[in-house]
N, C-alpha and C positions, 0 to 999 in steps of 0.2 A: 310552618313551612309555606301555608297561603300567602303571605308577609312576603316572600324573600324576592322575589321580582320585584315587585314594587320598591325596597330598600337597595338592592344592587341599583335600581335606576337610579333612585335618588342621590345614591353614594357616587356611582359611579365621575359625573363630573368635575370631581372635589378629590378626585386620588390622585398624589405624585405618582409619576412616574415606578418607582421603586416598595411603592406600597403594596402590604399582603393583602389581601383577603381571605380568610378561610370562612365556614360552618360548621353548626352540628347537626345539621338537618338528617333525619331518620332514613330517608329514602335519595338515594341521589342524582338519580338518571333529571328528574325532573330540578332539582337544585344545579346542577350543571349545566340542563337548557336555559335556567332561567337566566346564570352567569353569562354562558355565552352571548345570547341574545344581548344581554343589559351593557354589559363591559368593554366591549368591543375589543379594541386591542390592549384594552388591560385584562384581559383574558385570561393571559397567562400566569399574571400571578395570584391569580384565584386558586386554590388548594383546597381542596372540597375534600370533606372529614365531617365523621360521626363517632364522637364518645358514647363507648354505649355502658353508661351508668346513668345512675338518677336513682326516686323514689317514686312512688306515686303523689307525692304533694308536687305543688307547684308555684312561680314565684321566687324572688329574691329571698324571703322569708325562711324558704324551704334549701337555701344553702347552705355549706359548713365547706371546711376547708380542706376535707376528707377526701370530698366526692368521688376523685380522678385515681387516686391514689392504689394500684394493683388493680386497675379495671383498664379494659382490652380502649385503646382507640383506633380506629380503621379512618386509613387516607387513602382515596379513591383517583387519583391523578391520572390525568387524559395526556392525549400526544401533547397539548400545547403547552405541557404544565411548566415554570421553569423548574428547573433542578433543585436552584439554591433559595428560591420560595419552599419548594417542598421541604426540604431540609431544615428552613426553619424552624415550619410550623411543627414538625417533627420531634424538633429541641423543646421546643415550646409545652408541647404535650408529656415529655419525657421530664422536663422540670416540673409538672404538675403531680407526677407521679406515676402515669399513665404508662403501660406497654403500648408500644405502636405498630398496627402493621397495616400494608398495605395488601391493595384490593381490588380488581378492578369494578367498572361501575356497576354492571348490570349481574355481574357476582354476588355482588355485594346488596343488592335490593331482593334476590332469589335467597338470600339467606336469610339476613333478618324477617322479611316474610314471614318465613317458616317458624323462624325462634322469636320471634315479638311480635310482628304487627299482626299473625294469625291467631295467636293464644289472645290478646288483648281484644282481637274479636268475637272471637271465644266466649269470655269474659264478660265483656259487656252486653254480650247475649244472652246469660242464662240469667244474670241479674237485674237484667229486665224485664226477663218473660219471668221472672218467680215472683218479681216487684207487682206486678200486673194481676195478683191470685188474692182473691179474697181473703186467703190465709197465712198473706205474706210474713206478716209478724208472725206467726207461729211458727211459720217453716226455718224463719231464719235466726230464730232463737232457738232454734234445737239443733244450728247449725255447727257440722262437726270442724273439728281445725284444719281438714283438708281443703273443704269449702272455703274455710275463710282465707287458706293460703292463696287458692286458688282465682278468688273473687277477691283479692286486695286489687290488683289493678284494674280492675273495674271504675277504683274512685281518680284512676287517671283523669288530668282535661281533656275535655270533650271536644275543643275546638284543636288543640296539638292533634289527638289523635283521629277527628274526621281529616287531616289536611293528612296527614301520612297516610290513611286509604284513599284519600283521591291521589296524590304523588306518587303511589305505587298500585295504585288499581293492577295491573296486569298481573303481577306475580302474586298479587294477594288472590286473584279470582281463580284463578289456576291451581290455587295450593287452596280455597274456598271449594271447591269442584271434587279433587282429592279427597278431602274430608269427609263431604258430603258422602261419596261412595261408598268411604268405609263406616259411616251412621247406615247406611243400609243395607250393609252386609251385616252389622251388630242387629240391627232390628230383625233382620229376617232371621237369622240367627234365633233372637230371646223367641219371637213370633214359631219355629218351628221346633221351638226345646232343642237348638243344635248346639249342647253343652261343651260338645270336642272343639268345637270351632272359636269361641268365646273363650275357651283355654287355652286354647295356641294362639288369637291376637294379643290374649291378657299376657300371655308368658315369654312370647316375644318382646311384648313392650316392657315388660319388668327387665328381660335379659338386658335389651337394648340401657336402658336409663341407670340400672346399676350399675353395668361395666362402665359407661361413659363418665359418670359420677362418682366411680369409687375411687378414685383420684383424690388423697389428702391433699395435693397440691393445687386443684382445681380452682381456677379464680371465679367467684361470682363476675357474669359478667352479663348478667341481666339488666336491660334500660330501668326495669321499676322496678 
């Protein structure tokens, strides 16, 4: 996403008239400023879009011809969008295999936040601070399947994913604040043996992620 201003610029002089532009940048408030700014009045047929699949690998290498296929795409279209640009890119995405729906922008950066770019911070948190233990190989050899579910994204790139926290700083530090809150309510919590309280965040969050998940129909529709 640090890339995409500097490519809009350079593309931008070299577009017909009638040409698309779309992305799949993660965060999009910041990929729209960049458009506007770069494109001028080819503005509008910029169609700003986030497929949100993938794996944790990255690279050509790490493609198949799967990827898109029953995974959610989200198009983020502003006042200036045109219609039948949008509509394209639309088709475009629906021949890949993709559902598509739309979003608006700043919707659309307060969610993924919350369901990507906060768990991947998450993520690359604890497996760094455990990386950092003089008993790192031990610890992560007795590590259980939850762990390792939970620490795959971790081996995300580093450089994709510091450009999505700066692109989305705002809604990521807001929902980084949140969290922190509730780490110190579970601390004080373990810290004053307040076992009732630790029961009803654990059984809340059980309720909350079984109902939302107990859907056979449910499409993975995680970035990694």
């Amino acid at each position: 996403m640090g890339a995409m201003q500097t490519v809009f610029e350079q593309m931008a002089p070299h577009l017909k008239s009638q040409a698309i532009v779309t992305d799949a940048g993660s965060a999009k408030h910041q990929v729209v400023e960049a458009a506007r700014r770069a494109l001028g009045d080819k503005f509008d047929r910029f169609v700003p879009g986030h497929p949100i699949a993938g794996t944790e690998k990255s690279g050509p290498s790490a493609a198949f011809a799967e990827l898109y296929q029953q995974h959610r795409v989200v198009l983020t279209p502003v006042a200036e969008t045109d219609k039948n640009a949008l509509e394209q890119v639309r088709q475009m995405w629906q021949q890949a295999g993709a559902d598509v729906f739309d979003m608006e922008v700043e919707h659309h950066d307060v969610v993924l936040a919350a369901t990507s770019h906060l768990p991947h911070v998450l993520a690359f948190n604890l497996v760094g601070m455990l990386s950092k233990r003089d008993d790192c190989d031990e610890v992560l050899r007795y590590a259980a399947g939850g762990f390792r579910d939970f620490s795959r994204i971790a081996s995300s790139d580093a450089v994709m994913w510091r450009d999505i926290c700066l692109g989305n700083r705002h809604a990521i530090l807001e929902l980084l604040e949140q969290y922190r809150r509730g780490l110190d309510q579970i601390e004080q919590a373990i810290r004053q043996d307040d076992g009732d309280y630790l029961i009803d965040i654990f059984a809340r969050a059980k309720r909350a992620r079984d109902t939302r998940f107990a859907d056979p129909s449910l499409k993975d529709n995680s970035e990694v």
